[in-house]
C-alpha positions as CSV (number, residue, x, y, z in Angstrom):
1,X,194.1,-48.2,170.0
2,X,192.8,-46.8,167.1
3,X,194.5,-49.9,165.1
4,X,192.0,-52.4,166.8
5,X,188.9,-49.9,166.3
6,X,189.4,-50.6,162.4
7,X,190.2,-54.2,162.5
8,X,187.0,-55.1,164.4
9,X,185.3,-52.7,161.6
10,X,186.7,-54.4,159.0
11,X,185.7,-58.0,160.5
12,X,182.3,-56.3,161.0
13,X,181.4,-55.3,157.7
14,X,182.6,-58.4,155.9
15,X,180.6,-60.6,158.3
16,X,177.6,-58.4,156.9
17,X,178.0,-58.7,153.5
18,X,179.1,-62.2,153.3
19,X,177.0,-64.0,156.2
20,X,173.9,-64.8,153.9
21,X,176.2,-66.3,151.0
22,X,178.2,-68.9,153.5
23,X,179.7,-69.7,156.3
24,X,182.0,-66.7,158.0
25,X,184.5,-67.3,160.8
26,X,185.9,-64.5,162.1
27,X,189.4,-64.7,164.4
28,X,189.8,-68.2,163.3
29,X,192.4,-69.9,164.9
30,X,195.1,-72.4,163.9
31,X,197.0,-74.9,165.5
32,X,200.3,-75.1,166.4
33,X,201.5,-71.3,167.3
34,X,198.7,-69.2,167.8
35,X,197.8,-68.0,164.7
36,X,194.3,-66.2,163.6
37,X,193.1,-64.9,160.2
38,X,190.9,-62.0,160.2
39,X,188.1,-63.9,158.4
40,X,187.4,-67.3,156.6
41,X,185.0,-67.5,154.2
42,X,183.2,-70.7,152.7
43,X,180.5,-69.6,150.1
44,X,177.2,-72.1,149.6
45,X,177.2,-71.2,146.2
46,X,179.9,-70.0,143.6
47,X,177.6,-67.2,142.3
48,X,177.4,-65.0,145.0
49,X,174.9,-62.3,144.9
50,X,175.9,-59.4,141.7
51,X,175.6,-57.0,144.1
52,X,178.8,-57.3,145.8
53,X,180.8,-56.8,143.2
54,X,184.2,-57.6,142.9
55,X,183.7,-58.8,146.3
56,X,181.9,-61.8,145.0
57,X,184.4,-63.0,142.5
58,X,187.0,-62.5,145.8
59,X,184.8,-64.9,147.6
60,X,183.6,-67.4,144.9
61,X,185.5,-70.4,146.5
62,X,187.0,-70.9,150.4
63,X,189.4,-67.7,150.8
64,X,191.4,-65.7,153.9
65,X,190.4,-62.1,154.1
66,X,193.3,-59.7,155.6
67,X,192.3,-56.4,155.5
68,X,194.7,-53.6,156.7
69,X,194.3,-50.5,157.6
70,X,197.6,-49.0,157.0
71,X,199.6,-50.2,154.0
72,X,200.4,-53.6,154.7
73,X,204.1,-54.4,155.2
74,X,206.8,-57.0,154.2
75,X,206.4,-58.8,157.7
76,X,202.7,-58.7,157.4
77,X,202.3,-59.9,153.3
78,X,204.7,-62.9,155.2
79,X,202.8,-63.6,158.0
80,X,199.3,-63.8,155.8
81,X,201.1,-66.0,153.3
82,X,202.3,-68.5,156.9
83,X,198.4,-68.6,157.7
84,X,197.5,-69.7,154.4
85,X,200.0,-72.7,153.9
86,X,199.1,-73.9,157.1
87,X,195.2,-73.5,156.4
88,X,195.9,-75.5,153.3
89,X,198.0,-78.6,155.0
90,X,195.1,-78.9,157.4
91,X,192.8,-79.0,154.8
92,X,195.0,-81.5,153.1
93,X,195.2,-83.7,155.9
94,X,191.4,-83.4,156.1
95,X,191.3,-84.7,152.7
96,X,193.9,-87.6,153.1
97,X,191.9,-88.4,156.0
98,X,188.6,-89.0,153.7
99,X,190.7,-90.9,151.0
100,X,190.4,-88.3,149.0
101,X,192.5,-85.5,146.9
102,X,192.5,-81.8,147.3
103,X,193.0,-80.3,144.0
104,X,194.5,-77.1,143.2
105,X,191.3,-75.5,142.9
106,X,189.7,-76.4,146.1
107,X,192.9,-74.9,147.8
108,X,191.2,-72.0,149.8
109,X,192.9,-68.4,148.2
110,X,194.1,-65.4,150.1
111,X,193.0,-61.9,149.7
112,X,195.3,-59.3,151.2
113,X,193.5,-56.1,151.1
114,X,195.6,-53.0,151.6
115,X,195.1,-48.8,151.3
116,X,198.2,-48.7,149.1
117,X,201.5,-50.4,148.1
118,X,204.4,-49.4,146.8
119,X,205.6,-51.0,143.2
120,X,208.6,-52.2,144.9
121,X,206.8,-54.2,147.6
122,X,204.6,-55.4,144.7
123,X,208.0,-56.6,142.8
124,X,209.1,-57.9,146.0
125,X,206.3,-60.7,145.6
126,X,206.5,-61.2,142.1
127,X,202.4,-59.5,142.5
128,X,200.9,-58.6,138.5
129,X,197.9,-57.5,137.3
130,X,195.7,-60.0,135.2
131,X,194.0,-59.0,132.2
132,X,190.3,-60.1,133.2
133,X,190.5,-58.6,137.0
134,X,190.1,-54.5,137.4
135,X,193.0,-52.2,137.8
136,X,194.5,-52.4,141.5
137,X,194.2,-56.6,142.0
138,X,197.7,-58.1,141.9
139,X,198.3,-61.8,142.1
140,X,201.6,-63.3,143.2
141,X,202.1,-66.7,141.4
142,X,199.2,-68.9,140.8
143,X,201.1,-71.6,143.4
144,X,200.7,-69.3,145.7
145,X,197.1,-68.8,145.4
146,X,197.4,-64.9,146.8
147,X,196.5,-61.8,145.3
148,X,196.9,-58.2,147.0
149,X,193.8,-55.5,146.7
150,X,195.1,-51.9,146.7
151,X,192.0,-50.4,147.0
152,X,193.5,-47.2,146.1
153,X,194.0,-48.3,143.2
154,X,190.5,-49.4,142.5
155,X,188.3,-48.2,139.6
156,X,185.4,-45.5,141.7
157,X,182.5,-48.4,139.6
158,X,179.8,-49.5,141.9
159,X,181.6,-53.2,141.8
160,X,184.3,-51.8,143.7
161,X,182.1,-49.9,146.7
162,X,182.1,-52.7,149.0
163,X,186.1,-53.3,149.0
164,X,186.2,-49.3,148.5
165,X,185.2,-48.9,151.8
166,X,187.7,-50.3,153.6
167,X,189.9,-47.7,152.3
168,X,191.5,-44.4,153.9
169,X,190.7,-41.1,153.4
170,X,189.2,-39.2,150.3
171,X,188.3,-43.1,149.1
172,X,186.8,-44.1,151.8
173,X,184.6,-40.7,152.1
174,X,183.6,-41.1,148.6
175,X,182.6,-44.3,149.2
176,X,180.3,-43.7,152.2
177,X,178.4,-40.9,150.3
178,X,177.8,-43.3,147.4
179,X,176.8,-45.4,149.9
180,X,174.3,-42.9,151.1
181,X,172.8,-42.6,148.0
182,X,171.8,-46.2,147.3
183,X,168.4,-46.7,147.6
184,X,167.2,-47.3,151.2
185,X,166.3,-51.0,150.5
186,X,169.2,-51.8,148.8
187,X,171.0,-54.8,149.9
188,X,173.4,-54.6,153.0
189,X,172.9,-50.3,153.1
190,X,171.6,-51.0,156.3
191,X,173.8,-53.3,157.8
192,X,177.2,-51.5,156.9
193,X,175.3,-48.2,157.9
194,X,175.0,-49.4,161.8
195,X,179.0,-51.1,161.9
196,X,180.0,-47.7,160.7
197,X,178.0,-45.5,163.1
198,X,179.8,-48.0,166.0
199,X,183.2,-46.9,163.9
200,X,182.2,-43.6,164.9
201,X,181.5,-44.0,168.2
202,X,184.4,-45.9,169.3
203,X,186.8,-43.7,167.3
204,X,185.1,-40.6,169.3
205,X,185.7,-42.0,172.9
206,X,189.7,-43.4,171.9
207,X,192.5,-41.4,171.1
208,X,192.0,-39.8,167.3
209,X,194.1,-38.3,164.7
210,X,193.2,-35.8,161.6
211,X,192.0,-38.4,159.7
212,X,190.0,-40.1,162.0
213,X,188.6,-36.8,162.8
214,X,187.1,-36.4,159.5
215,X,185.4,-39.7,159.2
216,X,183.8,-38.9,162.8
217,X,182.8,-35.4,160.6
218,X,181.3,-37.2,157.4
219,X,179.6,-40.0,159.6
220,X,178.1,-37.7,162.3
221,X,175.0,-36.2,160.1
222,X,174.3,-39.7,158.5
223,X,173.4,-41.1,162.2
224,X,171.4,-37.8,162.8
225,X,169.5,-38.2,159.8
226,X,169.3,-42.3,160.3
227,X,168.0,-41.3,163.9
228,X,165.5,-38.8,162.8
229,X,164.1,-40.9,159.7
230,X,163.5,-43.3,162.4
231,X,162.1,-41.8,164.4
232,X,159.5,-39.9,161.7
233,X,158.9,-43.6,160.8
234,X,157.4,-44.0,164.0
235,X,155.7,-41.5,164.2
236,X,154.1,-41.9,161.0
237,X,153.3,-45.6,161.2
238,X,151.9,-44.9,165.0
239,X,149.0,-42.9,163.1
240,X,148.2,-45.8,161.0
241,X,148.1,-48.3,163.6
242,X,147.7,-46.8,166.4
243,X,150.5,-44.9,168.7
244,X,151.9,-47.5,170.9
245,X,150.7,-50.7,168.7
246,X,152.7,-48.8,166.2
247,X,155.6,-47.9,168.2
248,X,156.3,-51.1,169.2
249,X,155.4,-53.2,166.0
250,X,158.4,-50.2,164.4
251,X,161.1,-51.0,167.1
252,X,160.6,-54.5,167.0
253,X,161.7,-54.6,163.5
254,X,164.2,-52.4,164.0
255,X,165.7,-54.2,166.2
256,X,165.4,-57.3,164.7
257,X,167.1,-56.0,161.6
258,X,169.6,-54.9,163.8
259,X,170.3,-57.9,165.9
260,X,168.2,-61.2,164.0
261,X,165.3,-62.6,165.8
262,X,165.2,-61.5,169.4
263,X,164.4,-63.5,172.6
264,X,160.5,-64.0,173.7
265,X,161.4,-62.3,177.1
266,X,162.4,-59.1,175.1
267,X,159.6,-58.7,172.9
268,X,157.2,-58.9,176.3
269,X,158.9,-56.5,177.9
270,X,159.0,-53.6,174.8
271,X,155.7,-54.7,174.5
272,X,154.7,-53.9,178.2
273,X,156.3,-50.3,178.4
274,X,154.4,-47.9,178.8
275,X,154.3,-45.0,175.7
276,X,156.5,-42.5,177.8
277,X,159.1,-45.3,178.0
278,X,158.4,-46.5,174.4
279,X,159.0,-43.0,173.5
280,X,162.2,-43.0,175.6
281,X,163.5,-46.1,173.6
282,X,162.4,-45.1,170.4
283,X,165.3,-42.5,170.5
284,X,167.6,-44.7,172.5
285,X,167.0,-47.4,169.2
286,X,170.7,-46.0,167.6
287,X,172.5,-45.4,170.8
288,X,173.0,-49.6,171.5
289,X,175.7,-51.6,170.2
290,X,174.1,-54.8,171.4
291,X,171.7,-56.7,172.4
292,X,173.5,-56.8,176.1
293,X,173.1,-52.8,175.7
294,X,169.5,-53.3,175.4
295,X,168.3,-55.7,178.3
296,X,170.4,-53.2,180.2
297,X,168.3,-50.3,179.1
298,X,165.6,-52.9,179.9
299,X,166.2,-53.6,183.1
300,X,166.4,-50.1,184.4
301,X,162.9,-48.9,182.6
302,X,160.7,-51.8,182.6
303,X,157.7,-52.0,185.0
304,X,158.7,-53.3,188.1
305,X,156.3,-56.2,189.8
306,X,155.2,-55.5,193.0
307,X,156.7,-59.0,194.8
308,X,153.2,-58.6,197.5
């Protein structure tokens, strides 16, 4: 169970960080036999922001990210390089179609990222390092257009933090407290903050071993502190403006950070609570998942019209 926890984190928190630099598909599927790659990735721009790192030279053109939790294996190295050919004919016979060519360059790449791998399994590939990529980034031949990410392996810089993440362990818990102590505006802290408090949560109600246990450890004072900063922001910005007028102008962003723009119907209803109930759903703001979560919550605590 566990398994599908991390690979709907790890579609998460790419989605985040490379949703405002191009279009993300997540679960894609292919034709033929059913075939879907974790996530596709088409950027607008070939700069992508410096602040992702090595994440942005990953995602400069049209690329297949595989993340895996557990070191990836023969089968699965296989099975990701199947996706990509087949990617690539379609995308040639979209070209054909347009009387055009697709060069070598617009062939979309594939990025396999793994915890660890063994030398042999890198051998097995024919996978090297390259002199102008960091330590831990191994291509198989350039035909292939695949490389393999062992995080593990990974210099600890702040261009590696983002892919750091998806790592296991001692990596991945240094990475989250570096990620703690980015500045609180700092782009996508946020964002990668909230799909790993929903880590936590679903990894506390499913099954759980050691390791798992610790991350539920190292993540559960960040969303008590994330809750009580929010809540101190409310409080704070309801003196300024006014309790409830600041209450709700405070969730209302918060939300919409969390979710994008919100429906008109929504913003009425927060708006018409009363300030016990705002109060209520000021501490609730953390506990939903989404948006479903929250006309649920709603529903039950909104004013009721009297139908006479």
């Amino acid at each position: 169970m566990t398994r599908f926890i991390y690979d709907q984190f790890s579609k998460d928190y790419l989605e985040i960080l490379l949703n405002p630099s191009g279009n993300v598909e997540v679960a894609k599927q292919l034709a033929g036999e059913i075939r879907e790659i974790d996530l596709y990735f088409s950027p607008n721009s070939p700069n992508l922001p410096s602040t992702l790192g090595i994440l942005a030279r990953l995602a400069a053109t049209d690329c297949l990210l595989e993340p895996y939790r557990n070191p990836v294996s023969t089968k699965e190295i296989k099975d990701c390089l199947l996706k990509l050919l087949q990617i690539t004919a379609y995308k040639q016979r979209e070209a054909t179609r347009n009387n055009r060519s697709l060069s070598t360059q617009d062939s979309p790449r594939l990025w396999i990222i793994t915890p660890t791998a063994s030398r042999e399994k890198l051998e097995q590939f024919g996978a090297k390092l390259q002199p102008d990529w960091v330590e831990g980034i191994y291509f198989l031949p350039e035909s292939l257009r695949t490389a393999i990410v062992v995080v593990h392996q990974l210099p600890v810089t702040p261009d590696t933090l983002w892919l750091r993440l998806l790592g296991r362990g001692k990596v991945q818990r240094q990475g989250i407290d570096e990620l703690v102590n980015l500045p609180p505006e700092y782009p996508y802290k946020s964002g990668i903050l909230e799909v790993l408090y929903t880590l936590q949560k679903n990894l506390e109600i499913n099954q759980k071993d050691g390791e798992d246990q610790e991350l539920i450890m190292r993540l559960a004072p960040l969303y008590q502190e994330d809750r009580a900063r929010a809540i101190q922001e409310g409080f704070e910005l309801g003196k300024a403006e006014g309790e409830a007028k600041g209450k709700i102008n405070l969730i209302l962003r918060l939300l919409t950070r969390r979710f994008g723009d919100l429906d008109p119907e929504i913003t009425n209803s927060i708006a018409r609570l009363t300030p016990e109930k705002l109060e209520s759903l000021e501490e609730m703001l953390l506990d939903f998942n989404t948006v479903s979560d929250l006309n649920e919550w709603l529903s039950d605590n909104s004013q009721k019209t009297d139908p006479s």
